[in-house]
FIKE-784761 format. One line per 10 residues: number of its first residue (from 0); for each residue x, y, z of N, C-alpha, C. Coordinates in steps of 0.2 Angstrom, whole numbers, padded with zeros to 4 digits. Layout:
REM FIKE-784761
NUM> X Y Z X Y Z X Y Z  ...
//
This chain:
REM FIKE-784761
0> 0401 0524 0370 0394 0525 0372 0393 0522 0379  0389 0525 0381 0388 0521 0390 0385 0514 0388  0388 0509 0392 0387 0500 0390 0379 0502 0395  0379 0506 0402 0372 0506 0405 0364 0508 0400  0364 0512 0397 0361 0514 0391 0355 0507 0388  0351 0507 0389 0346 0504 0383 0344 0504 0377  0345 0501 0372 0345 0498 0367 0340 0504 0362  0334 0509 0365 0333 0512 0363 0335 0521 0361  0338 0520 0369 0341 0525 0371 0349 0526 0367  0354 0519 0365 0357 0519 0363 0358 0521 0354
10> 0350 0518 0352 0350 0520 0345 0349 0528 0344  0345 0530 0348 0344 0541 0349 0350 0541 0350  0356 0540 0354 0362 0543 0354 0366 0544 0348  0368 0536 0344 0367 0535 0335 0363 0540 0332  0355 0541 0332 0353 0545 0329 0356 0554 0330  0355 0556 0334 0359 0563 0334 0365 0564 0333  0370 0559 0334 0376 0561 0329 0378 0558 0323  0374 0556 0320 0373 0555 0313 0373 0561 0307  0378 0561 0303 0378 0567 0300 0379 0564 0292  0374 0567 0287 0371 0574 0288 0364 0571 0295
20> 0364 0576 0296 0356 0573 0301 0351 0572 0299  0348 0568 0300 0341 0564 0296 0337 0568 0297  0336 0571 0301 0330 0576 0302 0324 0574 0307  0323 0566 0307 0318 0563 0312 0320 0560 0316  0323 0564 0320 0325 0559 0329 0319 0564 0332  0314 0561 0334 0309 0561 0339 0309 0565 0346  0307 0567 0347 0309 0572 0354 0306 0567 0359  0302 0564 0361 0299 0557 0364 0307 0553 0365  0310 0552 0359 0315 0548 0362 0322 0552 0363  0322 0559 0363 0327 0564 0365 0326 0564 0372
30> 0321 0564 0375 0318 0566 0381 0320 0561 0386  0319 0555 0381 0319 0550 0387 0327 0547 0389  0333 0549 0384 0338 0550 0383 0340 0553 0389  0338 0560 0387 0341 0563 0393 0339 0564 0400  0335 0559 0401 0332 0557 0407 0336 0552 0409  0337 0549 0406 0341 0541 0410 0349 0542 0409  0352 0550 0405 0357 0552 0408 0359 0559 0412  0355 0561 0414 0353 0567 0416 0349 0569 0420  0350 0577 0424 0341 0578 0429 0338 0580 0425  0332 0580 0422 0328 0583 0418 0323 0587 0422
40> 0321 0594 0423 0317 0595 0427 0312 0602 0420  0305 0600 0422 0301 0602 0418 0297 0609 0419  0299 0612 0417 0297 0620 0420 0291 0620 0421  0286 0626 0421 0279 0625 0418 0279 0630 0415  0280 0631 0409 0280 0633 0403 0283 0627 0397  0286 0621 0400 0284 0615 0397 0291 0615 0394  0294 0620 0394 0301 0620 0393 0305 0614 0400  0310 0609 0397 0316 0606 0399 0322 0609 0402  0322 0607 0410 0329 0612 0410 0333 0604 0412  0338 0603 0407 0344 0595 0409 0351 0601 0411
50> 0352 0595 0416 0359 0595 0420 0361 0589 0417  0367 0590 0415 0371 0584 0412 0379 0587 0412  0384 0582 0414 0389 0582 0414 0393 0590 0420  0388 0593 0424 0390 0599 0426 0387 0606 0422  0384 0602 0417 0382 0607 0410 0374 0608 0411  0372 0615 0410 0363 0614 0412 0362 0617 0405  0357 0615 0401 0353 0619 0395 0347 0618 0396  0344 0624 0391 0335 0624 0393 0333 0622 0387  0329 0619 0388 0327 0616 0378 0320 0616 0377  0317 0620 0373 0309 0620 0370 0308 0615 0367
60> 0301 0612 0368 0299 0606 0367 0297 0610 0356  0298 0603 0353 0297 0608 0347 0290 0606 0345  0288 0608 0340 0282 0608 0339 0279 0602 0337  0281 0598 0331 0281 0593 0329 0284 0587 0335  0283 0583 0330 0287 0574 0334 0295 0576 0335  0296 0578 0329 0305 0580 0330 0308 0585 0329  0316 0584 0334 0318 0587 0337 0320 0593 0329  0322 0601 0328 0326 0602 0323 0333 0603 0322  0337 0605 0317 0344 0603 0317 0347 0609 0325  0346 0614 0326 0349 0617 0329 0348 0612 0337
70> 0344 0609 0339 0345 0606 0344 0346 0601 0345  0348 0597 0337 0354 0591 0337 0359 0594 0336  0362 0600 0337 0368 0603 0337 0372 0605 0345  0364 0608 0348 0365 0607 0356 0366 0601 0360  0362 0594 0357 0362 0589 0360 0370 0586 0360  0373 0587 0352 0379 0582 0352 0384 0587 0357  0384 0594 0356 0389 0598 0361 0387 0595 0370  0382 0594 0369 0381 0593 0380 0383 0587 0379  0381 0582 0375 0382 0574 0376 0392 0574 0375  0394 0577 0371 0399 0576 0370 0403 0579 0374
80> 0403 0582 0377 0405 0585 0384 0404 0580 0391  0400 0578 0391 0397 0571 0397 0400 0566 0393  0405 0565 0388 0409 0559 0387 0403 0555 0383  0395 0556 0381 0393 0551 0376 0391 0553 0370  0396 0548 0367 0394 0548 0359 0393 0540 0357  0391 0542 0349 0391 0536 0346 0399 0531 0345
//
């Protein structure tokens, strides 16, 4: 895991590769995540476009607080391609 990372950001890395998936990793702390490793740039339709590791994905903001499984599936693929895991 990147030693530059904070202590929050570290634990959301933990949380998304935690299997089976807990189901409550917060999109507030997915966000802020891929912001401190990544360009996050926010569309206006409030969709997420991150650049990470060479790798671009679009992410819809989910409705609730938290993220659901399918983009704890895309999160560990980018993150784990850009070298961070748990």
């Amino acid at each position: 895991m990147d030693a530059h990372l904070g202590a929050e950001n570290r634990d959301t890395v933990e949380q998304i590769f935690n299997r089976p998936s807990s189901g409550n990793v917060e999109w507030r702390r997915v966000r802020s995540l891929l912001e401190a490793v990544g360009t996050v740039e926010e569309e206006r339709d409030g969709r997420l476009r991150v650049t990470l590791g060479g790798e671009t994905e679009t992410f819809d903001p989910p409705h609730g607080k938290d993220v659901d499984v399918q983009m704890l599936v895309d999160l560990r693929r980018m993150l784990r391609r850009a070298g961070i895991t748990s």
